[in-house]
C-alpha positions in Angstrom: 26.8 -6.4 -4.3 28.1 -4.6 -1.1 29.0 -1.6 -3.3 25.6 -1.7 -4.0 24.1 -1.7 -1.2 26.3 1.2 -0.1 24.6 3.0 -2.3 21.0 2.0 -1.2 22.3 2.6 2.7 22.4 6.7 1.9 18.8 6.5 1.3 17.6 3.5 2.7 19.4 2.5 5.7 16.7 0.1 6.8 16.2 -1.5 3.6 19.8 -2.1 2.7 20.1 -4.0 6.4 17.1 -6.2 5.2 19.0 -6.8 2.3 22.1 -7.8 4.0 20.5 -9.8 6.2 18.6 -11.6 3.8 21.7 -12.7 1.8 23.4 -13.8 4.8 20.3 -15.8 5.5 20.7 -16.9 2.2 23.9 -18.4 2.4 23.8 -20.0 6.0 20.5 -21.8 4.4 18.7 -20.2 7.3 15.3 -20.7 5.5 13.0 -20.1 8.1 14.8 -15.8 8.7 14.8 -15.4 5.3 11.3 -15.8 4.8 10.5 -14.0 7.6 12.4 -10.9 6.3 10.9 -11.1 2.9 7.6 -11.2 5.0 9.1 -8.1 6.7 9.6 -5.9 3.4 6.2 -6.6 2.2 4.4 -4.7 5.2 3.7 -8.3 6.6 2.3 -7.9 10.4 3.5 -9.9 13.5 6.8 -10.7 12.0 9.0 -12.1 15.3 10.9 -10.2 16.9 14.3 -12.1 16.4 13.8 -12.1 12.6 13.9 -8.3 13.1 16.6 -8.6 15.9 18.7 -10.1 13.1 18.3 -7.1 10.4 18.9 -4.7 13.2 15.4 -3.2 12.6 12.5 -2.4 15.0 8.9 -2.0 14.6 7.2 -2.5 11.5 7.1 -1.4 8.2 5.2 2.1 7.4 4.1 3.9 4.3 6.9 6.3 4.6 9.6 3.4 5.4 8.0 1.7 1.9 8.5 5.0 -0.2 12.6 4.9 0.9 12.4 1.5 0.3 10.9 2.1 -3.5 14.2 4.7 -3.9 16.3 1.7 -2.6 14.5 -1.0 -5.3 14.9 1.6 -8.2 18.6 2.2 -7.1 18.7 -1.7 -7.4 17.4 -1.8 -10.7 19.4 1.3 -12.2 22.5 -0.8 -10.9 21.8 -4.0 -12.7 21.1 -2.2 -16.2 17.4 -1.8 -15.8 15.4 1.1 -17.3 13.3 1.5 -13.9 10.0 0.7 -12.9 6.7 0.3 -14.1 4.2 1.3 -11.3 0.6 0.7 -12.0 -2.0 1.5 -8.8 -5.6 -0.1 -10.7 -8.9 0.5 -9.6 -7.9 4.1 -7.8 -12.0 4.7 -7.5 -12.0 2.0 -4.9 -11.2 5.3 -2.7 -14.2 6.8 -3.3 -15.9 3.9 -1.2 -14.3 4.3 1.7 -14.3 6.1 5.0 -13.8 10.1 4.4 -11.3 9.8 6.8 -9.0 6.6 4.9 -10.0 8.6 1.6 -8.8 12.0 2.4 -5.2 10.6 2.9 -5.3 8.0 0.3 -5.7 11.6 -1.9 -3.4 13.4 -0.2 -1.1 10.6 -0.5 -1.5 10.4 -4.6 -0.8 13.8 -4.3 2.5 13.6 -2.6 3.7 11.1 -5.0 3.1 12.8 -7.7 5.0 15.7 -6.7 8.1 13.7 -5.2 8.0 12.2 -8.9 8.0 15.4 -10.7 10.7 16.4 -7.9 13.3 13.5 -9.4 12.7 11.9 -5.9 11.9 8.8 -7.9 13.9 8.7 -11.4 13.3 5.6 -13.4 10.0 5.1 -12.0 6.9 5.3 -14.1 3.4 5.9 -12.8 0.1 4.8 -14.2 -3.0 5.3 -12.1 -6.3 3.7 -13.6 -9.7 4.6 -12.3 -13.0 5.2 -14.0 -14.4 8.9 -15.2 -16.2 9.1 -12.1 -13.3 8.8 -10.0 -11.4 11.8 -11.9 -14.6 13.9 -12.6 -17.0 13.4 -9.4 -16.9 14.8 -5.8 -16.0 12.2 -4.1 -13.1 11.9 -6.4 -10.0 13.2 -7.4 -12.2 16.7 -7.4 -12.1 16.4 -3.3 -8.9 17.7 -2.9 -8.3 21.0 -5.5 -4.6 20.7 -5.6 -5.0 16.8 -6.9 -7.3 18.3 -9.5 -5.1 20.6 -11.0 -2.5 18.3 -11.2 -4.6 16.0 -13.1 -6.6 18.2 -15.5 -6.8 17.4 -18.7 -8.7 19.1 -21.9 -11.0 16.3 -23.1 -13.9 19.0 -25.0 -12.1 18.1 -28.7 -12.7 14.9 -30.5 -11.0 11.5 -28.9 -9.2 10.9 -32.0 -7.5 14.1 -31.0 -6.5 13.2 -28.0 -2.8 14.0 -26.6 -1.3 10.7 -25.6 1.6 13.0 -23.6 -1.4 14.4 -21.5 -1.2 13.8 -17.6 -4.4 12.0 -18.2 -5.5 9.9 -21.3 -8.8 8.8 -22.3 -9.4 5.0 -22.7 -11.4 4.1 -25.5 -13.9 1.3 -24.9 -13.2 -2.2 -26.9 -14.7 -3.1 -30.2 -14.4 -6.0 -32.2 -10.8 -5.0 -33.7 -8.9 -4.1 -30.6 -10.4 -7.5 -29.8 -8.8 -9.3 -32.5 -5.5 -7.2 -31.8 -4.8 -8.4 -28.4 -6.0 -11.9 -29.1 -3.0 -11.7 -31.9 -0.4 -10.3 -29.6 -1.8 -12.7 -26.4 -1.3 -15.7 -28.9 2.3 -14.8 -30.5 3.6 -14.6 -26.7 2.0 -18.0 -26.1 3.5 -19.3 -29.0 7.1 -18.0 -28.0 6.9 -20.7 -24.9 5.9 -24.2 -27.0 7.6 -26.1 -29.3 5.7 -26.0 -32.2 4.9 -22.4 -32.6 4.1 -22.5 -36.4 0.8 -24.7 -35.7 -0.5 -22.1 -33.4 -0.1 -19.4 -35.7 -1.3 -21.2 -38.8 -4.4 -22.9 -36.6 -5.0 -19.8 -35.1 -5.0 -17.1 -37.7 -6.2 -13.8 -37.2 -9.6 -15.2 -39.2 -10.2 -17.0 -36.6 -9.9 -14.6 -33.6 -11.8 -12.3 -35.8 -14.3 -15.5 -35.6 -14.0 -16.0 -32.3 -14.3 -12.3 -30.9 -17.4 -11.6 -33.0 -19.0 -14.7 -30.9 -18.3 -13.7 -28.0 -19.5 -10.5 -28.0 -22.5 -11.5 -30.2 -23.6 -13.8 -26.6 -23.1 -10.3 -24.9 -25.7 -8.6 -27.2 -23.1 -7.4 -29.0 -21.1 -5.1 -26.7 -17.6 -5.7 -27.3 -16.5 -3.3 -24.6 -17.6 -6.4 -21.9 -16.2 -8.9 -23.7 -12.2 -9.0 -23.7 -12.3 -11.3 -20.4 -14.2 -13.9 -21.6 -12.8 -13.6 -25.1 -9.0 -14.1 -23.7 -10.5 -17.1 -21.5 -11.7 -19.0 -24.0 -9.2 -18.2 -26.3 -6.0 -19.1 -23.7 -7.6 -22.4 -22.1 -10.3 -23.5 -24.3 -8.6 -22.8 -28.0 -4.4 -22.4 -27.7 -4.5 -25.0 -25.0 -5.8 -27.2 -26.9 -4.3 -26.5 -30.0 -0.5 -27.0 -28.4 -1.8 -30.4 -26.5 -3.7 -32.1 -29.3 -2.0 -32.4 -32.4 -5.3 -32.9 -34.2 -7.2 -30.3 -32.6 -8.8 -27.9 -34.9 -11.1 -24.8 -33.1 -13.1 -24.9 -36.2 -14.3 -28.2 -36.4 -13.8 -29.4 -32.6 -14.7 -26.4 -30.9 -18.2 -24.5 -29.9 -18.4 -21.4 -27.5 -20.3 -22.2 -24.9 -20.7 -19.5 -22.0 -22.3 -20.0 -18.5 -23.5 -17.6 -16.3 -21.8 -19.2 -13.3 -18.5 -18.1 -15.2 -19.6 -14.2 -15.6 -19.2 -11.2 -13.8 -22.7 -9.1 -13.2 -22.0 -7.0 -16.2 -21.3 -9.5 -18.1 -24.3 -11.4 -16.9 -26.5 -8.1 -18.0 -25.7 -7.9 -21.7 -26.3 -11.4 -22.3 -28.6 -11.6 -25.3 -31.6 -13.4 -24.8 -31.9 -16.8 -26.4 -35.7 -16.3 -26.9 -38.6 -14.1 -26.4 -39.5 -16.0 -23.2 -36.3 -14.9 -21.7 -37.1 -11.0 -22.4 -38.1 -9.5 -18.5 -41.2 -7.6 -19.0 -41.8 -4.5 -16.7 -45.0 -4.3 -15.5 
């Protein structure tokens, strides 16, 4: 352990005293410090003074203290065997409505990252940034600052099925009843890997039935499968497996009928709702 954070001192000084203070914390049951410097490491504000006093640290936590503090975690994780770390910043677009100010830098700072990766600043760590086409291809996008944009180009004029999946940026393809049934599969082998009667799931649960199930849900949402996969892994996690590994004689097909309320449905979801009668059709005038 010490060795260790040795190491992470070269790069990290003030995370590695964290560290150490933490485990001393730790081990003196000192409960009430050793929250307070967890707080402390997440970018928590108003942490006391003698919580930092006892880390030998001052001031708080800043995005450029966080990004020595990402080489000190990956340093961690390359010790104790681990391949390195899976990064994921979702729902980048959310840039686009902020103030031009706050959105220039978060840009800028995407920017930066990117290079310090491709630098080997950061080995083992693996980014994925999500956002939607308009955050990539409008102005008030990625497009806002040209050396972002080059970074980030990508040829998308030949067919999807063509697309390179080493590419800086990949193309998502929207859901349809098959990648449905797929994930549904793979969501109910995991939660079969944590009961104690795994076999039941599986034969109760058969890929008939997801196929079953996801062409009902979508068929509610007027048949767009591309809205569906949040409802269709909520009813299938609490309303089906639940039920399946709590009640022996539980069987979806017989005791079980979608049901699917507004109150439980995002606006999207809300809009593709097929109607249930002609009286329900909104007529412009």
């Amino acid at each position: 352990m010490e060795r260790r954070l040795a190491a992470i001192a070269q790069t990290a000084p003030a995370f590695s005293a964290v560290l150490r203070a933490y485990r001393r914390a730790l081990l003196s049951s000192e409960d009430a410090l050793a929250e307070g410097l967890i707080a402390w490491l997440g970018g928590q504000p108003n942490v006391a003074a003698s919580v930092k006093r006892a880390a030998g640290i001052k001031g708080d936590l800043d995005p450029f203290g966080a990004m020595h503090f990402l080489v000190g975690l990956l340093t961690i994780l390359r010790d104790s065997g681990r391949a390195g770390l899976l990064l994921v910043l979702d729902e980048v677009e959310t840039l686009q409505r902020m103030r031009a100010d706050t959105r220039e830098r978060g840009l800028n700072a995407l920017r930066q990252l990117i290079d310090e990766i491709d630098a080997g600043r950061y080995p083992g760590l693996y980014l994925i940034v999500t956002g939607t086409s308009a955050f990539f291809e409008g102005r008030q996008g990625v497009q806002r600052l040209a050396p972002l944009a080059r970074r980030l180009q990508t040829d998308f004029a030949t067919e999807a099925r063509f697309d390179n999946p080493r590419a800086v940026q990949i193309r998502l393809q929207g859901f349809d009843v098959a990648a449905l049934v797929a994930v549904g599969a793979r969501i109910r082998d995991l939660f079969a890997e944590e009961i104690s009667a795994p076999e039941r799931i599986h034969r109760v649960v058969d890929d008939g039935y997801l196929s079953d199930l996801a062409h009902a849900v979508s068929g509610r949402l007027g048949g767009n499968a591309g809205v569906a996969p949040r409802l269709f892994l909520r009813k299938l996690v609490a309303e089906v497996l639940d039920r399946v590994d709590q009640f022996p004689d539980f069987d979806p097909r017989r005791h079980y009928t979608l049901t699917l309320d507004e109150r439980e449905m995002t606006p999207a979801e809300r809009a593709n709702v097929a109607a249930a009668s002609v009286d329900e059709v909104e007529l412009k005038v």
